[in-house]
N, C-alpha and C positions, 0 to 999 in steps of 0.2 A: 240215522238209518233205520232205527226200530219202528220209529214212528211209521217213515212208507212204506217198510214192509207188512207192516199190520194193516195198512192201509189199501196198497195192494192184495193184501191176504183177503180181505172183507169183497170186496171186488172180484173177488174169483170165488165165493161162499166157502172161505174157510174158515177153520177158528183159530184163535190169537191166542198164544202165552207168551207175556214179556214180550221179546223182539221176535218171536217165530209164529207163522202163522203157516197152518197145517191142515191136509185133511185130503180126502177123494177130492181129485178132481178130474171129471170125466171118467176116462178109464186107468189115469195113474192115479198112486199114493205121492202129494207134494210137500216140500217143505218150501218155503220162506225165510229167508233171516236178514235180520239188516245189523249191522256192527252195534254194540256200544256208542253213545255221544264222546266218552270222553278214550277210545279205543285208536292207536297209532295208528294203525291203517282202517279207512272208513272202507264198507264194500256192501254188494248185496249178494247174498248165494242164492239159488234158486237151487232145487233137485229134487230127483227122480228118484223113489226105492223101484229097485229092480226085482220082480218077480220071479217066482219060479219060472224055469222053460225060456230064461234068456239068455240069446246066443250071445255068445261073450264076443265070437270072432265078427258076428257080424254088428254089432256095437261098437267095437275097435274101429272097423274098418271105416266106419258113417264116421266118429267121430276123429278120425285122421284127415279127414276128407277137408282139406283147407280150403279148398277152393269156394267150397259150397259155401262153408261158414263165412267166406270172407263179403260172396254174394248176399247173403243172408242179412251185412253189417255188424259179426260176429267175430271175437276172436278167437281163435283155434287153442291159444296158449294158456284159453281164463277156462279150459273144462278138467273137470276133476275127476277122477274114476276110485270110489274107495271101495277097497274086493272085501274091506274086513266088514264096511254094514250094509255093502250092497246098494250103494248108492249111485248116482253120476249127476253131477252137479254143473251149474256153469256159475262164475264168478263176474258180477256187475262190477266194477270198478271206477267211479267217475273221476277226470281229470281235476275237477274242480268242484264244481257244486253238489249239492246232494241231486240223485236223477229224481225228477217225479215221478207220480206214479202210472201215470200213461206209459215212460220211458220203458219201467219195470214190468208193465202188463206187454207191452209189444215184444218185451224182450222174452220173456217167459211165453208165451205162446210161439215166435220163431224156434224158440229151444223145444219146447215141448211136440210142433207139429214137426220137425226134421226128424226126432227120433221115435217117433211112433209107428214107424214102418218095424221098428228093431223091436223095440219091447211089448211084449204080451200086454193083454189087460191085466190088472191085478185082479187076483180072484178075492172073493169075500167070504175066504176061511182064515182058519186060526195058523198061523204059520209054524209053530211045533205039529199039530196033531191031523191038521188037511180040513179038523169040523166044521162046518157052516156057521158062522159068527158075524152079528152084527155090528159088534162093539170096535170101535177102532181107539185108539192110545198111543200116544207118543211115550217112546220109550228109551232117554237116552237120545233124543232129537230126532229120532227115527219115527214117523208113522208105521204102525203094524196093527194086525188083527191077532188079537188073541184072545181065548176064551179064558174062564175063568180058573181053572184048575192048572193050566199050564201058566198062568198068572203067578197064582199063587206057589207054581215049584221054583218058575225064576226067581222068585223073590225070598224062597228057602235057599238057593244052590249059593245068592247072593249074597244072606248071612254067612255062609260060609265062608265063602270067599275070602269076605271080609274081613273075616276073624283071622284066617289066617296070614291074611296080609300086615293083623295088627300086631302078630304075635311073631311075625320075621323082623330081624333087630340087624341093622349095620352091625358088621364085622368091625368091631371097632382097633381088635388087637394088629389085625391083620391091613387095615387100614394106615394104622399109624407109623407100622412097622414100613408100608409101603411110600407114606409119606416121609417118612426121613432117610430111606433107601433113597428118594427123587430127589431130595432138598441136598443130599451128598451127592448126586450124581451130576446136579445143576450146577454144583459148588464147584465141581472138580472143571466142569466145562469153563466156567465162567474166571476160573483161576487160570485154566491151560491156555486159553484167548489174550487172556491179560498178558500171563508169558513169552508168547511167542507174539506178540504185537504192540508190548510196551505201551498200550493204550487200555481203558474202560470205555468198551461197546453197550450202552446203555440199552440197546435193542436185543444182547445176550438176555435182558430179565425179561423178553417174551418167551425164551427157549427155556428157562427156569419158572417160569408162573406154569407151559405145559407140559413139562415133565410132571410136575408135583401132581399135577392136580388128575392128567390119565390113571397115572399110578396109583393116590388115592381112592380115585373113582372106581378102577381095578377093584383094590383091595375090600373096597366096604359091601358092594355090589349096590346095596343098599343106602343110597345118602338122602342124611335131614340136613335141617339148618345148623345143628350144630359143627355136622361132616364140615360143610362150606366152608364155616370159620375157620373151620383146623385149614384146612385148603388152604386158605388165606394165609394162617400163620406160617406153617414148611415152607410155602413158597416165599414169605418175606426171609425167612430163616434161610433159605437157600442161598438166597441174592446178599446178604449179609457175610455168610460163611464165604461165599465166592469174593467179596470183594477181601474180607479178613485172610483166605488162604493167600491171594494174590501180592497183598500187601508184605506179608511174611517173607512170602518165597523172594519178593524181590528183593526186600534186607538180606535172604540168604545168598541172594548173588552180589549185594553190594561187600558180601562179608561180615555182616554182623549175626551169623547164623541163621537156623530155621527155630524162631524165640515166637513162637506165639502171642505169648504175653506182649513182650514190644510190639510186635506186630496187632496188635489189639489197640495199645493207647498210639500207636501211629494211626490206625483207624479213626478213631474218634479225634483224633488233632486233626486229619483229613475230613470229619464230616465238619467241624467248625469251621473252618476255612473254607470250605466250597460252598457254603451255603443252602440255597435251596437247590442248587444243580447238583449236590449230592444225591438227591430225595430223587431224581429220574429214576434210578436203576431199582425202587422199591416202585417206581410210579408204573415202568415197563413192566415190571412182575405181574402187579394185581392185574392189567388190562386181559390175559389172557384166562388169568385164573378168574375170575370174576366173568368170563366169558363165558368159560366151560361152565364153571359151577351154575351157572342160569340157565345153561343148555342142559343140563343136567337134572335142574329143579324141573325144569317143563318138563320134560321127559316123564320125571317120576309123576309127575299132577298128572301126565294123560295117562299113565299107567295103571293107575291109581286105581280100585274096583270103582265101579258107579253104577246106579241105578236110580234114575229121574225116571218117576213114572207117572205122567199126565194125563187127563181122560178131556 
């Protein structure tokens, strides 16, 4: 997808870094982007930065308008509207093959002449300070005009930033405290199910991988790869305690008391015996936890400070 969107980009006189190709085009500031080769979902973006003096409602309104896009041979469902870098994008998405670059240039002009009734030209000043500036730069994937001095503050305010982002650390006490709060709270569900149903519900250790791991995530505010693995571990710890408390309790109703201990090496005589259908209820755990914790990591990567700045 990188390849025709650069391909397309050259075709419209723009310039190309990696898979984005970027610049004035007519009276908007465009980008281009075509996925990764080796990227789950293949796609093209196409977009618009939106200018000063653009009416939001009447931008909404055009891009509600399904009827028009559908006329157009456009879908309503693939436009994106982002308020935090002032963009609106539409999404190529091909059933199958990769689309050409005819495909991409028809489609990028039906998107770009529908919404030119809505958006201003872009003016060719500095976007912090209003000055007349020639120079344009992708910043962050964004095309923008900025002069030099405001250049150079973003890129002080963005050491900052930076620094302090380096220097914020996982709550690691509060963390762990909140991970073994969840791994006993998971335990205790996953023992009280067993009791009142004389069965092991193997889909209980999705309810135990997301107790642990909100909780965790709660706690640290802050999670690296190491947070993950702890995530990982409470919640196996949880799904173990829950089948150990379960096991006990029910010695305590056969009469051989509430013995931990026995109820421990009954445990492991039980995981001998079951085999690999044991290993479900650790297997159910991770699915969730291992969900979150990647929902999680992305989160923090987009969160992340950044500053890509291309001329």
């Amino acid at each position: 997808m990188e390849a025709v969107a650069r391909e397309a980009g050259a075709q419209l006189g723009l310039r190309s870094n990696d898979g984005t190709a970027w610049g004035r085009w007519n009276d908007f500031l465009v980008r281009i982007q075509g996925t990764p080769t080796l990227s789950q979902t293949q796609y093209i973006s196409m977009a618009l930065v939106l200018p000063p003096g653009t009416v939001m409602q009447s931008l909404n309104a055009i891009i509600s308008n399904k009827e028009m896009w559908k006329n157009l041979g456009l879908k309503h469902a693939m436009f994106r509207l982002d308020s935090q870098y002032g963009i609106v994008s539409y999404i190529l998405m091909p059933a199958i093959r990769t689309p050409k670059v005819e495909d991409i240039l028809d489609t990028f002009r039906k998107f770009t002449t529908a919404l030119k009734p809505v958006i201003p030209s872009y003016p060719s000043t500095c976007e912090k300070c209003g000055r007349d500036v020639n120079r344009l730069i992708l910043v962050n994937s964004v095309p923008v005009y900025m002069c030099d001095d405001d250049l150079t503050r973003l890129q002080q305010q963005f050491t900052q930033v930076a620094a302090v982002d380096r220097a914020t650390k996982p709550r690691w006490g509060l963390a762990i405290a909140m991970g073994l709060l969840g791994a006993l709270v998971g335990a205790a569900i996953w023992a009280g199910i067993g009791l009142a149903t004389g069965n092991i519900f193997y889909l209980v250790g999705l309810v135990n991988g997301f107790i642990v791991a909100v909780a965790m995530q709660w706690g640290a505010k802050k999670v690296t790869g190491p947070m993950i693995i702890m995530m990982v571990l409470f919640a196996l710890l949880s799904t173990f305690l829950g089948v150990w408390l379960w096991i006990t309790a029910v010695g305590a109703q056969l009469g051989y008391g509430f013995d931990l201990i026995n109820g421990l090496r009954v445990y492991f005589i039980y995981m001998g015996e079951a085999g690999g259908q044991a290993f479900l209820d650790y297997f159910f755990t991770l699915v969730p936890t291992l969900f979150i914790a990647w929902n999680v990591a992305k989160r923090a990567k987009a969160a992340k400070p950044k500053l890509d700045i291309q001329a």
